[in-house]
N, C-alpha and C positions, 0 to 999 in steps of 0.2 A: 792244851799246849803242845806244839811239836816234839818230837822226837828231837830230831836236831835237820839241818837241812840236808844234810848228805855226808855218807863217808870218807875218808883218807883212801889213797890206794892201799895202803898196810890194813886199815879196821875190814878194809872189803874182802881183801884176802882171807881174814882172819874169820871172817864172819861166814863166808863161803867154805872155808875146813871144818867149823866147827858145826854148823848147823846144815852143812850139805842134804840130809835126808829130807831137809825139810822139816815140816808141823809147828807142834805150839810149844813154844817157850815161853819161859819170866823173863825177859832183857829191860836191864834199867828199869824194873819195876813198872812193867805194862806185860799184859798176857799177851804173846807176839808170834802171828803165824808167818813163817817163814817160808818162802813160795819156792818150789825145786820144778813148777812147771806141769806137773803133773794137774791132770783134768778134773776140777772137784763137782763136777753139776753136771748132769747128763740129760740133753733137752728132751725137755716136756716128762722127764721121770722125776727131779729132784736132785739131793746131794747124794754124789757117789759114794764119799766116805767118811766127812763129818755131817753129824746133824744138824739141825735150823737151831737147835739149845746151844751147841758147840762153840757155833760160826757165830753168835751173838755176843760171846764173849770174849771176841777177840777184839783189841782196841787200835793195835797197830800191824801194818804188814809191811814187808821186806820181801821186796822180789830179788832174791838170791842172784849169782852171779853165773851166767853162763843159760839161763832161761831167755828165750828169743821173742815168746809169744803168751800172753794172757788169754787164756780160753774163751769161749763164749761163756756169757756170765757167770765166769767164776767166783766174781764175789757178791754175785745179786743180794740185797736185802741183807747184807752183813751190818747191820744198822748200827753197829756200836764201834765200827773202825774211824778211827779220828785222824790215822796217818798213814799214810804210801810214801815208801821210798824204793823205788825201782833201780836195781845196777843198769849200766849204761851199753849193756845187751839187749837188753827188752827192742825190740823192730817193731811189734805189731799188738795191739789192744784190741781184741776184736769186739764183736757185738754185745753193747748190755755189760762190760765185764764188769763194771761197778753201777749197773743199776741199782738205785734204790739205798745206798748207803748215806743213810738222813744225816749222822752222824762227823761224815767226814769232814775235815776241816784244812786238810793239809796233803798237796802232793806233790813229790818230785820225779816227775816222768824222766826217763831215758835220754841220754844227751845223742842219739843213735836213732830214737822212733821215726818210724816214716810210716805209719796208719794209725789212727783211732777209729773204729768204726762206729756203726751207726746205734743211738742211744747209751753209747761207751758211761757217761758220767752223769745218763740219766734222774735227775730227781734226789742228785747230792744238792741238797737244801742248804747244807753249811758250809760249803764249798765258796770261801771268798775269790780266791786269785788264782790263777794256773799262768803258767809260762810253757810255750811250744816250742822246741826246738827247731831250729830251720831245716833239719832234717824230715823231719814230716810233712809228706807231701799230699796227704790227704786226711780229711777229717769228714766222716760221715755222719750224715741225717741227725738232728735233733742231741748230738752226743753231749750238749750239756744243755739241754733246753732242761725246765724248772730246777738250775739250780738258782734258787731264788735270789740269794746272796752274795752271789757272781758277779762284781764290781772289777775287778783289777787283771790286763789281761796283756800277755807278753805273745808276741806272734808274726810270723816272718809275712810278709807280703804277697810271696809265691807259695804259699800254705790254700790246697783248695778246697774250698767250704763246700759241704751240701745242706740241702734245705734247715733251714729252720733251727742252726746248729747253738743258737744263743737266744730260743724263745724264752720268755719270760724267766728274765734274768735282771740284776740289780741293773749292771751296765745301762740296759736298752731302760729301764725307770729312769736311768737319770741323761735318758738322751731327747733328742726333741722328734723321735719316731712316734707315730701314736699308733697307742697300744690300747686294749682294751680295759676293762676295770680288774679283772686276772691278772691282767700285764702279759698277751698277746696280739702282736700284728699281723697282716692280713699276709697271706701267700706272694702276692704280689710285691710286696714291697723285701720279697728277701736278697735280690741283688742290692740294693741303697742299706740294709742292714750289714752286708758284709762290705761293702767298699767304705759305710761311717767306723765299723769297730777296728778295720784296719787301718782308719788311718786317726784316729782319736789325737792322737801327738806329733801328726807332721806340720803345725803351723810352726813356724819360728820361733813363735812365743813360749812355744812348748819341748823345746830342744833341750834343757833340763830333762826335762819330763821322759820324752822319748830315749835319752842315755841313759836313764835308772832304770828304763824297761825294755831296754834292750835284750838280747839273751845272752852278749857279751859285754857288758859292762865296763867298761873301760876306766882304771881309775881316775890317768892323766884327762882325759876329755873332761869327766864331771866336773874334776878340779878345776880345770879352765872355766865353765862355763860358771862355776857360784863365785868364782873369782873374776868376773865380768857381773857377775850378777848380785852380789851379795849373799853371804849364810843365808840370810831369810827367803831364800828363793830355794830353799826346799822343802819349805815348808807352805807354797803359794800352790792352790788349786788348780786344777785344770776343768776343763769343759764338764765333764761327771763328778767333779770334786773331790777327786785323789790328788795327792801331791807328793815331788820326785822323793821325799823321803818312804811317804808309803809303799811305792813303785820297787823301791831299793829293798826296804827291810822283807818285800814279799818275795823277791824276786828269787828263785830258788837255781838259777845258775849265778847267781851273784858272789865272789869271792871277798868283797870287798864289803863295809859296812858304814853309815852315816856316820859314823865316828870317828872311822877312818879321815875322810872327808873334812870332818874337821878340825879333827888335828892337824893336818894338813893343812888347811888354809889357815888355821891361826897360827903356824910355824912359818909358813908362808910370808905372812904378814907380818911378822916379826924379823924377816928378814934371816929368818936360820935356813942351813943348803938340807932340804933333805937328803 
């Protein structure tokens, strides 16, 4: 289960006074390392100053307020972190920072990044949905290749790919790319993989679809559109068999919530002013 999707400006504040040193706390009842930026893995030696026992048993992490960059794999093989929520300072993810955390299931990147680097989200196997802010202007090599479970994905247009940045992953299973029986494709075919994931929701028919995965979500437009379309067209699939409600509930710059949605249009339809 998430943590929650993101703080209030007041909880951020608050959370940046109290845990500014950083490390590991109890928050809401998860063991929770609190990131002040500082370098925990020094390559090709290991952990600088927690151990591989330590780093295991952390479940949640909190990139504190005023941290610009995630080191080189700083949380490699942290296998038992289930959640990221980064303040809206974070610029740059460098290489590998979350390789190998099998665990994780949940992230809210920086509304500010403009790098992921390359094998960034390597080999997060639990990792269903990410959303990329249109600030980031680059995404390197393989940086979520084998997260297997990688279905749902929010991401600007002018975001630019390098190789291989969505190998075998849920998405590309339920797309009509051929992949092998691993669930990877050939070198060649990596431009048609990034101009299919970027454009998964630009037919018309999927203009629901593409507003609940937006990265600004608009409430008036949805409501227009289920309101031409009917309630049940959020819950209508698309080409990989996600639908605008899933799109919505993942969407982790999302302010608003399917229930918003419908309350609204059944108020709507009743003829009351919001």
């Amino acid at each position: 289960m998430r943590l929650q999707r993101d703080f209030t400006n007041k909880e951020w504040k608050e959370i940046g006074e109290k845990y500014k040193d950083g490390g590991v706390h109890m928050y809401k009842g998860k063991r929770t390392f609190f990131y002040n930026g500082e370098k925990l893995l020094k390559e090709n030696e290991g952990p600088l100053i927690y151990n591989y026992k330590e780093r295991d048993s952390w479940e949640v992490m909190i990139v504190l307020p005023g941290v610009e960059v995630i080191h080189y794999h700083t949380f490699d093989a942290c296998e038992n972190i289930k959640t990221v929520i980064m303040a809206d300072t974070v610029k740059r993810i460098e290489e590998g920072a979350f390789e190998g955390c099998y665990s994780l299931e949940f992230v809210k990147l920086s509304r500010n990044l403009e790098y992921i680097g390359d094998m960034a989200f390597h080999w997060c196997k639990s990792l269903t949905s990410i959303f990329i802010p249109p600030s980031c202007r680059e995404i390197g090599s393989g940086a979520f290749c084998g997260c297997h479970q990688l279905l749902i994905i929010g991401m600007s247009l002018h975001t630019e790919l390098g190789e291989f940045v969505f190998q075998n992953t849920a998405v590309l299973k339920n797309s009509s790319i051929s992949i092998d029986k691993d669930g990877f494709y050939e070198g060649n075919d990596d431009e048609r993989v990034i101009r299919w994931v970027k454009s998964i929701n630009d037919e018309d028919v999927y203009a629901l679809h593409h507003a609940c995965s937006s990265i600004n979500p608009l409430g008036d437009i949805i409501h227009d559109l289920v309101k031409q379309q009917g309630i049940k067209a959020m819950r209508i699939p698309n080409a990989i068999g996600v639908t605008p409600s899933q799109y919505l509930e993942a969407n982790t710059f999302a302010d608003i919530s399917e229930k918003d949605i419908i309350n609204r249009y059944i108020l709507d339809s009743m003829g009351e002013v919001i």
